[in-house]
C-alpha positions in Angstrom: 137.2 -1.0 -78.9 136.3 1.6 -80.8 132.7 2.1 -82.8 132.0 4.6 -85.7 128.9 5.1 -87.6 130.3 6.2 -90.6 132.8 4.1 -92.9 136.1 5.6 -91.1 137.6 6.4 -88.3 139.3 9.8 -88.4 142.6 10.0 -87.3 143.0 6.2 -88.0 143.9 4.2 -90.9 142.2 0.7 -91.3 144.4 -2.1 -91.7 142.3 -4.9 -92.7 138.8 -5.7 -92.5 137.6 -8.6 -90.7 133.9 -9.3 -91.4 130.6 -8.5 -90.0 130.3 -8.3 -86.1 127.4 -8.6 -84.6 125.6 -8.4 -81.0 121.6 -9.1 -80.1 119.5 -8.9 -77.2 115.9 -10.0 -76.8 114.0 -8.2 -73.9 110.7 -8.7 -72.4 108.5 -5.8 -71.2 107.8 -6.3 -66.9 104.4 -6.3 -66.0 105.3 -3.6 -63.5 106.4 -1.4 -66.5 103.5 -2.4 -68.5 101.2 -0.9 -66.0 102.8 2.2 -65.4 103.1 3.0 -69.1 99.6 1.9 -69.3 98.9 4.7 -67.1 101.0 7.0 -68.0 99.7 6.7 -71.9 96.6 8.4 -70.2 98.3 11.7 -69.4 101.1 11.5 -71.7 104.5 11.8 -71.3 107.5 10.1 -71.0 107.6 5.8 -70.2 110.8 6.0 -68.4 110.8 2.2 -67.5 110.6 1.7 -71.4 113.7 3.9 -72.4 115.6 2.2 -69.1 114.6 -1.1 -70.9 115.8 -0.1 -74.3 118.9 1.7 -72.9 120.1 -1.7 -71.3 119.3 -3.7 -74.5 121.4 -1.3 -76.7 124.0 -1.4 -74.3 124.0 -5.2 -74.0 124.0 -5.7 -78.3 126.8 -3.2 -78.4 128.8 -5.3 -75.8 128.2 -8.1 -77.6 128.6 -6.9 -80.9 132.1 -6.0 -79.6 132.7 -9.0 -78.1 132.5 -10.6 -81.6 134.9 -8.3 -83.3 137.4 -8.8 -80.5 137.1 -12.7 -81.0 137.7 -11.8 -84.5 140.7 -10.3 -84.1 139.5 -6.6 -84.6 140.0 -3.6 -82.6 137.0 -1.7 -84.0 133.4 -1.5 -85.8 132.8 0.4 -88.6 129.4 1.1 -90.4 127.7 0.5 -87.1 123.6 0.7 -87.5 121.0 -0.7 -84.8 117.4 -2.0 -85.5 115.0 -3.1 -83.3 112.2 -6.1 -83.9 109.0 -7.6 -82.5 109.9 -11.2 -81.7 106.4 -11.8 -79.8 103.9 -9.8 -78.4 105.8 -8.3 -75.4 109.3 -9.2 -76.5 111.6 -6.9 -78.5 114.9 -8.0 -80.6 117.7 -4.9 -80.3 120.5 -5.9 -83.0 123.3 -4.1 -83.2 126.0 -4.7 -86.2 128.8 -3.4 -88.4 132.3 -4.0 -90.0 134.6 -5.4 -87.8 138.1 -3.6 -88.7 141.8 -3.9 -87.4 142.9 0.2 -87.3 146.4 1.9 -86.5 
């Protein structure tokens, strides 16, 4: 599967486009983590159990994003943008989406 940000994927041509793909994750903060970057707001720095968390979230809505284009037919995302949400106090929503595609 291939991703681009931008509209086109250089080198291929796009056949046909598909539709919107799509992949989401919702992750809770650990109270273990919590704690530490609790702490660690007090001297500063970085909260490496916070970019971990967000690292496996974008990874998961990416996987699942292209888990939807391939069950679509597609072969890659175009136009792909991330956003992140509060869905409750403690729990993020990472959403990752674009234009599914079929390329050369």
């Amino acid at each position: 599967m291939l991703f681009s940000t931008t509209d086109t994927i250089p080198g291929r041509t796009i056949k046909r486009h598909v539709g919107l793909a799509q992949g989401n994750v919702v992750r809770s903060k650990h109270v273990g983590r919590d704690i530490a970057a609790r702490l660690k707001n007090i001297v500063g720095g970085e909260l490496r159990g916070y970019t971990e968390l967000i690292d496996e979230a974008r990874r998961d809505a990416l996987r699942r994003m292209s888990a939807d284009a391939r069950s679509q037919g597609a072969n890659a995302v175009v136009g792909v943008r991330m956003t992140t949400s509060t869905v409750t106090v403690g729990a993020s929503e990472l959403y990752a989406y674009g234009t599914a595609v079929v390329v050369e």
